[in-house]
N, C-alpha and C positions, 0 to 999 in steps of 0.2 A: 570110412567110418571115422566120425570124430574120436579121438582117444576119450573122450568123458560119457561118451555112448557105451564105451565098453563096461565103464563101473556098474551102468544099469541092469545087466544080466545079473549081478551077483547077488548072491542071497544079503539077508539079514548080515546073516555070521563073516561073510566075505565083507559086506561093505565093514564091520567093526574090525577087520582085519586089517584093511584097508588103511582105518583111520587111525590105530595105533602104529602102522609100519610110517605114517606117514610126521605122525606125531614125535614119536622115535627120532626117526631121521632129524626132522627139526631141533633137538634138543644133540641129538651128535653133532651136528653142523656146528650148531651154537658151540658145543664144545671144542670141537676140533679144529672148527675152519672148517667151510664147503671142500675147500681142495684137495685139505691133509684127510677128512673123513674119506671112508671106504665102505664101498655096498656091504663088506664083510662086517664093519664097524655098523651100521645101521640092523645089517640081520642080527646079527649075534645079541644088541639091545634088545630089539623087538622080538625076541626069540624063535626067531624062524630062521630059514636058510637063504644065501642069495638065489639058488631053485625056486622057493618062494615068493620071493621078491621080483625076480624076474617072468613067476606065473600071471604076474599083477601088472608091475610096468617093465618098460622097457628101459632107455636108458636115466642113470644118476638124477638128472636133470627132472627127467616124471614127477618124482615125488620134493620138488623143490619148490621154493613159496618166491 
């Protein structure tokens, strides 16, 4: 399965989850540096857990631009 196949199961409410964990991330990176950022620094913005984060993707790199 492609990994972009996966988003299509998800509801509504998951893809908008989706797009702010994603959005988040993008604005920690911008903050921190890709390197110095951390999944915990990305959850903890986007107010979920890395449990959460990793229901969605898998590794760092997933939700990188």
């Amino acid at each position: 399965m492609r990994s972009i196949d996966k988003f299509n199961n998800f509801t509504e409410k998951g893809r908008k989850q989706i797009d702010q964990i994603c959005l988040t991330a993008a604005k920690v990176f911008g903050q921190n540096g890709y390197l110095s950022a951390t999944l915990s620094d990305v959850a903890l913005a986007a107010g979920t857990t890395k449990g959460g984060y990793f229901t969605i993707f898998q590794p760092k790199k997933s939700c990188s631009f």
